[in-house]
C-alpha positions as CSV (number, residue, x, y, z in Angstrom):
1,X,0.0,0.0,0.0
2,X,0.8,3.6,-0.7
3,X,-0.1,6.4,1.9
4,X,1.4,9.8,0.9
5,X,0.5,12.9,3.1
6,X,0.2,16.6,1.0
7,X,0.7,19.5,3.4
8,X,0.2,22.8,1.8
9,X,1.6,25.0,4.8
10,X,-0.3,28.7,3.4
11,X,-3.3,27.1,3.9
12,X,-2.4,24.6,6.7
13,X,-4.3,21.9,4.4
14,X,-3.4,18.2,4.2
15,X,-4.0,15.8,1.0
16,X,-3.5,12.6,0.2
17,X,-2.6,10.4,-2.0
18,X,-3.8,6.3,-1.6
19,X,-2.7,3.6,-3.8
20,X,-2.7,-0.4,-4.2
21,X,1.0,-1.3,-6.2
22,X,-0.6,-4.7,-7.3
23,X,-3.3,-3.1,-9.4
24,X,-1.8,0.6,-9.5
25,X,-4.6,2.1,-8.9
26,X,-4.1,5.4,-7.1
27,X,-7.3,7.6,-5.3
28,X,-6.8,11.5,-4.0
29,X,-8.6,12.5,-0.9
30,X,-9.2,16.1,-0.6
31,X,-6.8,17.6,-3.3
32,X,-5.4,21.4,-3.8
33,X,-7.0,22.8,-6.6
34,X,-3.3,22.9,-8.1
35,X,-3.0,18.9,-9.0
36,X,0.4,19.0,-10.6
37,X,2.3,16.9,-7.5
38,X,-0.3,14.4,-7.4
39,X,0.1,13.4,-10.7
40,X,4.0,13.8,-11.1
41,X,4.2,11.3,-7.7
42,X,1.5,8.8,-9.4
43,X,3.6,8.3,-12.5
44,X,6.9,7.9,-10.7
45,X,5.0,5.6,-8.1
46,X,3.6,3.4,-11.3
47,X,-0.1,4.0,-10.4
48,X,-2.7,5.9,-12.0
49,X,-5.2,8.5,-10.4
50,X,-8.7,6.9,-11.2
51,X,-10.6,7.8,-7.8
52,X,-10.8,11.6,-5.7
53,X,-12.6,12.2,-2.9
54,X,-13.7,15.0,-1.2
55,X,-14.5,14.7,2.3
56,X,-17.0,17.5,2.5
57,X,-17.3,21.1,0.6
58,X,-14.4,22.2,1.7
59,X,-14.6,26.4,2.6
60,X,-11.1,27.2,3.0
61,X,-9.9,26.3,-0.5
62,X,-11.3,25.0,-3.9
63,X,-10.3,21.9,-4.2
64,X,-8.9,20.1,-7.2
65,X,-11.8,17.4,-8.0
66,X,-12.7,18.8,-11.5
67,X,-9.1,19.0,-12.2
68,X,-8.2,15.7,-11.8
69,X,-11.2,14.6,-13.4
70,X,-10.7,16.1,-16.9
71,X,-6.6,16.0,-16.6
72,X,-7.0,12.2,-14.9
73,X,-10.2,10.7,-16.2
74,X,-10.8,10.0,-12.4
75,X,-14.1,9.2,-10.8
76,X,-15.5,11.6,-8.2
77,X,-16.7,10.6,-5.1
78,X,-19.1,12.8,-2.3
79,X,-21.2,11.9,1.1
80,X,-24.5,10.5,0.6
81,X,-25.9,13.6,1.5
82,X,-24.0,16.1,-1.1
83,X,-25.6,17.7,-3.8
84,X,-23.5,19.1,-6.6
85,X,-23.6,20.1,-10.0
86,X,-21.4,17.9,-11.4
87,X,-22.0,13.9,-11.9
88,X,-20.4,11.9,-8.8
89,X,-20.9,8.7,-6.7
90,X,-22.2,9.0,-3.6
91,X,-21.0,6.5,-0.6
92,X,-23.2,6.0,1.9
93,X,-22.0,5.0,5.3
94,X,-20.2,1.3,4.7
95,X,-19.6,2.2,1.1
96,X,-16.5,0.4,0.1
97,X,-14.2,1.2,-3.3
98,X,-11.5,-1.2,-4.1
99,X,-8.2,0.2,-5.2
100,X,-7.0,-3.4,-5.6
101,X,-6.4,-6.4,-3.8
102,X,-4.4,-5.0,-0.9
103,X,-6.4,-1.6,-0.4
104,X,-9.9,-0.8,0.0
105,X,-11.2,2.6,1.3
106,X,-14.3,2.1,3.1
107,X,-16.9,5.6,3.8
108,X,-17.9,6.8,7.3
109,X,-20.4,9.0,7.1
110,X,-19.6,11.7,9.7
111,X,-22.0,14.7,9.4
112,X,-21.2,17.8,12.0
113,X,-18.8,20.1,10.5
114,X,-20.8,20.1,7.6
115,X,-23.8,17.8,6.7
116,X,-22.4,15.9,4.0
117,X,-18.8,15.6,5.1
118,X,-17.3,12.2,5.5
119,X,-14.1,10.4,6.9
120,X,-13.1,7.7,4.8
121,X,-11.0,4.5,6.5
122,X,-7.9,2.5,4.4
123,X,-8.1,-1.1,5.0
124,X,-4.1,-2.4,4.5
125,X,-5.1,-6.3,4.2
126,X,-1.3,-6.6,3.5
127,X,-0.6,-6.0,7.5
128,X,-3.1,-4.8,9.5
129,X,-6.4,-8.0,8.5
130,X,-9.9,-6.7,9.3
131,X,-8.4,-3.5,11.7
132,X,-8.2,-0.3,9.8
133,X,-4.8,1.0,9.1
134,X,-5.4,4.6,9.4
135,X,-9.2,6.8,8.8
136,X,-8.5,10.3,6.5
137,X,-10.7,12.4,8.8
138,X,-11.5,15.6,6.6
139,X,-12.6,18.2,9.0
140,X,-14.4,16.4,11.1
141,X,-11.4,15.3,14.0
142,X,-8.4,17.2,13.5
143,X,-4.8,16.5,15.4
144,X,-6.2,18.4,19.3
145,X,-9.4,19.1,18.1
146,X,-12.5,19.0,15.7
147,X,-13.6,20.3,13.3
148,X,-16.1,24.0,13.9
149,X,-20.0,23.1,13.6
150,X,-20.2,27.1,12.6
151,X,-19.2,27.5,9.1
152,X,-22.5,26.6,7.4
153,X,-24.6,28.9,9.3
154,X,-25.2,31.2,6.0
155,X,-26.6,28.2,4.1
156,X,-29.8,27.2,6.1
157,X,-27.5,25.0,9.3
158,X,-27.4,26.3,12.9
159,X,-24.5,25.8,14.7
160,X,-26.2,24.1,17.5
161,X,-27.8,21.3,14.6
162,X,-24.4,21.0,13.2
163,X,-22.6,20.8,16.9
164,X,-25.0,17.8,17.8
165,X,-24.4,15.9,14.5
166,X,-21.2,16.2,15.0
167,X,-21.1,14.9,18.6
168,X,-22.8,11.7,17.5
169,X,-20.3,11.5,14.7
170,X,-17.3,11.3,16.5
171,X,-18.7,9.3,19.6
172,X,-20.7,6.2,17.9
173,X,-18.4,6.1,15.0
174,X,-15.1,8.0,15.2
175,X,-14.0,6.9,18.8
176,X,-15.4,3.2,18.8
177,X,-12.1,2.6,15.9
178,X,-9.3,1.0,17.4
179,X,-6.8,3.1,18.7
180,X,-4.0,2.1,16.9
181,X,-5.7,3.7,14.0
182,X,-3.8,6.4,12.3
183,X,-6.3,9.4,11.5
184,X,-4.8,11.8,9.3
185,X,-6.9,15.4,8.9
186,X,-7.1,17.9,6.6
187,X,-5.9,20.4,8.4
188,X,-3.3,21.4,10.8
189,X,-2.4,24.5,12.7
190,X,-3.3,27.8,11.2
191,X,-6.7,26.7,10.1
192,X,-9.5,28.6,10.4
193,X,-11.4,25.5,10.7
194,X,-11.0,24.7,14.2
195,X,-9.7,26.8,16.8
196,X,-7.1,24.6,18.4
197,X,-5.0,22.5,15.8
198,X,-2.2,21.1,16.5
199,X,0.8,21.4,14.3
200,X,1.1,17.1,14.4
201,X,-0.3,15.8,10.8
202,X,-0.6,12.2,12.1
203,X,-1.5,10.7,15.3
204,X,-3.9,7.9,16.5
205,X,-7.2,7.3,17.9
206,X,-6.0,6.6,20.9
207,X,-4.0,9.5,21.3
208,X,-6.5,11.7,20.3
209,X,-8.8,9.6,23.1
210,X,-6.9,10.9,25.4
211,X,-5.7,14.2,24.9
212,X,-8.3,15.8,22.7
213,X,-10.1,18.5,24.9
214,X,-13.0,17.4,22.8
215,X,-13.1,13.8,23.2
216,X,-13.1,13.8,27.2
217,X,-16.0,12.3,28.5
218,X,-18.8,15.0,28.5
219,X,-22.7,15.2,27.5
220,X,-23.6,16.1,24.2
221,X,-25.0,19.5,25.6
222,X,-21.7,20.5,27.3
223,X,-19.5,19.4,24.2
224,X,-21.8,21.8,21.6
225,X,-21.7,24.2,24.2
226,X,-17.9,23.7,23.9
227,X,-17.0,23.6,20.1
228,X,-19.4,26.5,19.4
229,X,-17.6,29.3,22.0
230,X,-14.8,31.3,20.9
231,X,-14.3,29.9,17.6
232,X,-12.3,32.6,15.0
233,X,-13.9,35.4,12.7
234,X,-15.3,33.8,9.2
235,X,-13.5,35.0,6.4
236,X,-16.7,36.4,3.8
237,X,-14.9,33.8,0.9
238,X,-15.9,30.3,3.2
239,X,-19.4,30.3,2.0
240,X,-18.3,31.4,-1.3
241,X,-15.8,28.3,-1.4
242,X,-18.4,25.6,-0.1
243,X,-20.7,26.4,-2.6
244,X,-17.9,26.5,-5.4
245,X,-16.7,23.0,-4.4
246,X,-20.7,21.8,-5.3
247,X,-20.1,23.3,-8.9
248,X,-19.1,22.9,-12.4
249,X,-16.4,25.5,-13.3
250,X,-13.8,26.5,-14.8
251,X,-10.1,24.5,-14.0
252,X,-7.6,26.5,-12.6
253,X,-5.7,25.4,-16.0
254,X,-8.3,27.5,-18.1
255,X,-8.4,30.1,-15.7
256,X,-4.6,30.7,-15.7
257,X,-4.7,31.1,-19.3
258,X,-7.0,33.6,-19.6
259,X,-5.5,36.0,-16.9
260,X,-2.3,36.1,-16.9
261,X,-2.0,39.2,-19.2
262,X,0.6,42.0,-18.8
263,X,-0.4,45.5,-18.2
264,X,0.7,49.3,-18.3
265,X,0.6,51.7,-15.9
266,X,-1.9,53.3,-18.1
267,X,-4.0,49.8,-17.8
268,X,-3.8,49.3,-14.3
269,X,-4.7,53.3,-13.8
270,X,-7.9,52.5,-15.7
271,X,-8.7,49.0,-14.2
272,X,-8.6,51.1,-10.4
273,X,-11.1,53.8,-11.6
274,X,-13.5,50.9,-12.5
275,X,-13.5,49.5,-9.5
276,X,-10.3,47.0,-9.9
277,X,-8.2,45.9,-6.6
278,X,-4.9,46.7,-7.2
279,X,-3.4,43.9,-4.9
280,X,0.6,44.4,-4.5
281,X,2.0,40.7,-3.6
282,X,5.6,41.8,-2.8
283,X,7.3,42.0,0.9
284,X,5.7,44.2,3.1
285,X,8.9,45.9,3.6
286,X,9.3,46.3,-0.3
287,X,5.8,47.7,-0.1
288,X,5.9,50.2,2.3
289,X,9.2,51.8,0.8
290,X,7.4,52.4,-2.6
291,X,4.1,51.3,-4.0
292,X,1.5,52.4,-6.4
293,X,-1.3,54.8,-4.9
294,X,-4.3,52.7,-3.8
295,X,-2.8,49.2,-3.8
296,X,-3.6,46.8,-0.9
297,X,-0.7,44.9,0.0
298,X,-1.1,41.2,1.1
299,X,2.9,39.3,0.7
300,X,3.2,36.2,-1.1
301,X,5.4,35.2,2.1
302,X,2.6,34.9,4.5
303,X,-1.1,33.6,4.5
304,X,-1.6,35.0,1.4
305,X,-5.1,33.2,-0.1
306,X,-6.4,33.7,3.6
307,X,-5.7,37.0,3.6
308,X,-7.3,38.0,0.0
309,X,-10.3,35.9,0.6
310,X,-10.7,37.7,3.6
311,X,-10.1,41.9,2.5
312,X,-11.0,41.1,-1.2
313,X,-14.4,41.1,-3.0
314,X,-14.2,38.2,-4.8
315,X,-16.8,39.4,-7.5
316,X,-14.5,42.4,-8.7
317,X,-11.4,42.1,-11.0
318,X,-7.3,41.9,-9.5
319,X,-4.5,43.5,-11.1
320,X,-1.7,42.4,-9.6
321,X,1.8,44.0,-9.0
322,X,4.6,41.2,-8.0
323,X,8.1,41.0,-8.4
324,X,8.9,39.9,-12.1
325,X,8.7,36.1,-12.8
326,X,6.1,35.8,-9.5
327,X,3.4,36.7,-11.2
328,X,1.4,33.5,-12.0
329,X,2.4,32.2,-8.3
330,X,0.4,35.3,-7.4
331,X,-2.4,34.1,-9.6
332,X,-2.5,30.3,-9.1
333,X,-2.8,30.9,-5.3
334,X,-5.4,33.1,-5.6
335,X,-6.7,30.5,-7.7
336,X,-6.5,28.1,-5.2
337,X,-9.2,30.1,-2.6
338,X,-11.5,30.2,-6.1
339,X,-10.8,33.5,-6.7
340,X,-10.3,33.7,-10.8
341,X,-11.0,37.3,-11.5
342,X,-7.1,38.3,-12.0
343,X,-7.3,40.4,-15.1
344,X,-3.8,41.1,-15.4
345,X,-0.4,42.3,-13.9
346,X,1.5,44.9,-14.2
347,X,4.6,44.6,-16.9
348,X,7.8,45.0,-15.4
349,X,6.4,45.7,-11.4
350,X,7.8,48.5,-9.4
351,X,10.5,49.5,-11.9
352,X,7.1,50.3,-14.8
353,X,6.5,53.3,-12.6
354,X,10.5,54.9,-12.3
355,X,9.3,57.2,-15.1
356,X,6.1,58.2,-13.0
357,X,7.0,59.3,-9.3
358,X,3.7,60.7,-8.8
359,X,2.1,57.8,-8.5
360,X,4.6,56.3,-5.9
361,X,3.7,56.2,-2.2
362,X,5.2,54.6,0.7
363,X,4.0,54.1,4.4
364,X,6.0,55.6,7.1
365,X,7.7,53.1,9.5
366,X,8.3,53.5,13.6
367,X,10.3,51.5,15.8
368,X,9.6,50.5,18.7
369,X,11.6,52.7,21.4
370,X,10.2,55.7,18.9
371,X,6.6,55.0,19.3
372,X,7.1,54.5,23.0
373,X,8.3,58.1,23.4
374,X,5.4,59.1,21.0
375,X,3.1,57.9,23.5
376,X,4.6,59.8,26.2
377,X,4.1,63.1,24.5
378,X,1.3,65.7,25.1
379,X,-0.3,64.9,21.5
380,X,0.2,60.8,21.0
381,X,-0.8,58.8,17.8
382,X,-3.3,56.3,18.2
383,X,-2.1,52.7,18.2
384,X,-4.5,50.5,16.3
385,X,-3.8,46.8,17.1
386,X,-5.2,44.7,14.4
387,X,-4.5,41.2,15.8
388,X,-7.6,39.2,16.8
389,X,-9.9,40.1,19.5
390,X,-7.5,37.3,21.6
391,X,-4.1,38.0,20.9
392,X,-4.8,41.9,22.4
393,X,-7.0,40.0,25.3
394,X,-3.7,38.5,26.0
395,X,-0.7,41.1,25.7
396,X,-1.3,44.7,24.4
397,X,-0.3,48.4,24.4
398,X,-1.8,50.2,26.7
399,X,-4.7,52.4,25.5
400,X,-4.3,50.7,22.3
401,X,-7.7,50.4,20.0
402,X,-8.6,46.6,18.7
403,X,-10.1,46.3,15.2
404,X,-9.0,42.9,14.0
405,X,-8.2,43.1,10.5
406,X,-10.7,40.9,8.7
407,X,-13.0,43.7,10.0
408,X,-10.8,46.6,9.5
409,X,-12.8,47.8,6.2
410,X,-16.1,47.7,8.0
411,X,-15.2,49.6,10.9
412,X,-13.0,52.5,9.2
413,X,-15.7,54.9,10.7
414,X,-14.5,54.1,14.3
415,X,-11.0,55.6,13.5
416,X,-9.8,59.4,13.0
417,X,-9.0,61.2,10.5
418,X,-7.4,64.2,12.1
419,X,-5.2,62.1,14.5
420,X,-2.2,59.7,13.6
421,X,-2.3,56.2,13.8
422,X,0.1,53.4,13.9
423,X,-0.7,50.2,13.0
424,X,0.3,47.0,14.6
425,X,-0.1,43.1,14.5
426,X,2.3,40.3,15.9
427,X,5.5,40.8,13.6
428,X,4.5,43.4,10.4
429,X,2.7,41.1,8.1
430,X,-0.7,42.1,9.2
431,X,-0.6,45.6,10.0
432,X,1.5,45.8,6.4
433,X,-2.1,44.7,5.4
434,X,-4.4,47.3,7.6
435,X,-2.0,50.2,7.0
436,X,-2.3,49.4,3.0
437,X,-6.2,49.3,3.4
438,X,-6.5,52.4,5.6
439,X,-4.1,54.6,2.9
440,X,-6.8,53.4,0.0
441,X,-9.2,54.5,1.9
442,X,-7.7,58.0,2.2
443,X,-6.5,58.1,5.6
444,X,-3.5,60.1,5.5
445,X,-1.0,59.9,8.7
446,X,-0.7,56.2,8.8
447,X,2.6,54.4,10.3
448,X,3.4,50.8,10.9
449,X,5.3,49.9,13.5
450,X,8.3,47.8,12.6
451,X,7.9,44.5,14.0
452,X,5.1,44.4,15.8
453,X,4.5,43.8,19.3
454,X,7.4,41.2,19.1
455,X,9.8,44.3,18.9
456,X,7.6,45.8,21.3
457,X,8.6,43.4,24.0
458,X,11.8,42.5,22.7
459,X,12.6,46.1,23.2
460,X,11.7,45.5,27.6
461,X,8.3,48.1,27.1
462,X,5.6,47.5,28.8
463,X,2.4,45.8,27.9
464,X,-1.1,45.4,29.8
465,X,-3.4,42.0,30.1
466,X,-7.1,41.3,29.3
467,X,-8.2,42.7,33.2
468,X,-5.6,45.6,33.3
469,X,-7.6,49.2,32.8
């Protein structure tokens, strides 16, 4: 048997790839919308793709089932309870699909983080007889957690239904494996899709019996009680994601092809007035030293597709400044979150606008021991933190204002306009994001402070907790 584990760290999302070597036949659970690896590992392995699964409608990604379908002639497979567009079979709970004499995949249906999601078990009759070698859990138990009954709340589910289902799911069916089973999730730490991952990929049942704050004995009142509080902010794309994943589209082939134009200055200038992001993919230290009025900066080094799912509008156009020959990176990941409306980039980045200085701007920068003395004078900036509501419950400035930043654009009417404000996250990558967003919105005395609260305390100043006043 074959067992290969995908992790696509940017969006803290795990694949996989399961295959029988007797027959070659070779099944993808839950793959990236980019399919490339899957395919370049089945020819060297000697197998061919001919099944993918997807585990539920997945809202944190598109995944790469219609891909793999037209590039692979491979068979789609959904939940009994999954309606989509496109033709599929559905696997009831028990549902069994040979790979080949020494590998069967066998369906568990385990409603809860959504409806139709399932987990899907791989039966090794090579060395482990009737027992289940390992169970690919989707989002339904993840490494120190499970997955967030909340998500589907915007398409006719409560989280209280959801949080019940889900209960039942991991109890009768989950928990009564044996627990030397390996579950492997599809996500790890960094997911929005639970709010306590681990960063482990692999563990056991048995493991996850025990130190799982939500598999400890409890009723099923306390534990939806539980897995409902405190979960993260929704990005607006997760609903817009779990219904793509139910339809026929476009592949992320054809919609490379079609965007990946270059453009002038004089393009992307008219593309803005219509109503265009600009969306400027480079460093955000390369950013704030020069970019092009009214770009929104989110770096290709950090959680990039998050990030523009979460500030963009995924029904209006991109043009997209990178650094030359990261251009269709820039695309393809923004591909990967469903978002094909990149109309273009611009020819030749930063150095197409030497000739027009004009249209240069650059954020102002602060260090730490700086801003503290700022804040000690009669006439002190306003420190906007834009971490999540948690991070500043934790450790913040003092007197500092919390707007986390996936609800920065909505809240812009809370913050001056006759005042200065530095922004702040953890490190820079964040605020890089909020101060690029509060420029296009016209605000015009905006500085990020280098670092973050990291330099902060690295520097020995002082910060307050969640019950200091």
């Amino acid at each position: 048997m074959i067992l290969e584990q995908y992790y696509l760290g940017c969006l803290a999302h795990a694949s996989y790839l399961v295959a029988d070597e007797q027959s070659g036949t070779a099944a993808v659970v839950d793959p990236q919308r980019d399919v490339d690896q899957y395919r370049l590992d089945a020819r060297r392995l000697g197998v061919r793709i001919r099944h993918v699964f997807l585990t539920h409608f997945h809202a944190d990604f598109v995944a790469g089932h219609l891909e793999l379908r037209d590039r692979e002639g491979a068979t789609i497979y959904l939940g009994a309870s999954a309606r989509a567009e496109y033709e599929f079979v559905a696997l009831g709970h028990g549902a069994t699909v040979e790979l080949g004499p020494g590998v069967r995949l066998e369906a568990l249906e385990t409603p809860g983080h959504s409806p139709e999601s399932i987990s899907i078990l791989v039966h090794d009759r090579a060395s482990d007889g009737a027992a289940p070698h390992a169970v690919l859990t989707g989002d339904t138990l993840f490494i120190g957690d499970v997955g967030r009954p909340d998500l589907r709340a915007s398409l006719g589910w409560s989280a209280e239904e959801l949080g019940g289902l889900l209960y039942d799911s991991l109890w009768d069916k989950l928990l009564r494996l044996p627990d030397a089973t390996l579950v492997y999730p599809a996500h790890g730490a960094g997911s929005l899709c639970g709010k306590n991952l681990s960063t482990d990929t692999v563990s056991t049942i048995g493991a996850q019996r025990l130190y799982n704050y939500a598999l400890q004995p409890m009723s099923r009142e306390e534990f939806v009680r539980i897995v409902t509080a405190d979960q993260p902010d929704t990005p607006a794309y997760f609903a817009y994601d779990a219904v793509l994943n139910a339809k026929e589209r476009a592949t992320l082939e054809e919609a490379l092809d079609r965007e990946l134009q270059p453009l002038s200055v004089l393009e992307v200038l008219a593309l803005r007035r219509e109503g265009a992001h600009v969306l400027d993919t480079r460093e955000p230290a390369d950013f704030e030293g020069a970019h092009l009025a009214g770009s929104v900066n989110v770096g290709l080094g950090g959680s990039y597709a998050t990030w523009c799912g979460t500030i963009l509008d995924a029904e209006r156009p991109v043009a997209i400044v990178a650094d030359p020959g990261r251009e269709e990176e820039a695309a393809m990941r923004l591909g990967r979150i469903g978002f094909d409306v990149v109309v273009g980039y611009l020819e030749g980045g930063m150095q197409a606008l030497e000739e027009r200085p004009d249209l240069v701007m650059r954020v102002e920068r602060v260090t730490a021991g700086v801003l503290a003395k700022q804040l000690g004078s009669t006439e002190p900036p306003l420190v906007l933190d834009v971490r999540t509501e948690r991070e500043w419950r934790e450790r913040r400035i003092d007197d500092s204002l919390n707007i986390p930043l996936g609800r920065l654009v909505e809240r812009l009417g809370e913050l001056p306009r006759d005042r200065p404000v530095v922004v702040h996250c953890a490190s820079g990558y964040r605020s890089a994001i909020g101060a690029s967003l509060l420029l296009r919105d016209g605000f015009a005395d905006i500085t990020d402070l280098v670092g973050g609260i990291a330099a902060w305390d690295s520097s020995r100043l002082e910060t307050v907790a969640a019950d200091a006043r």
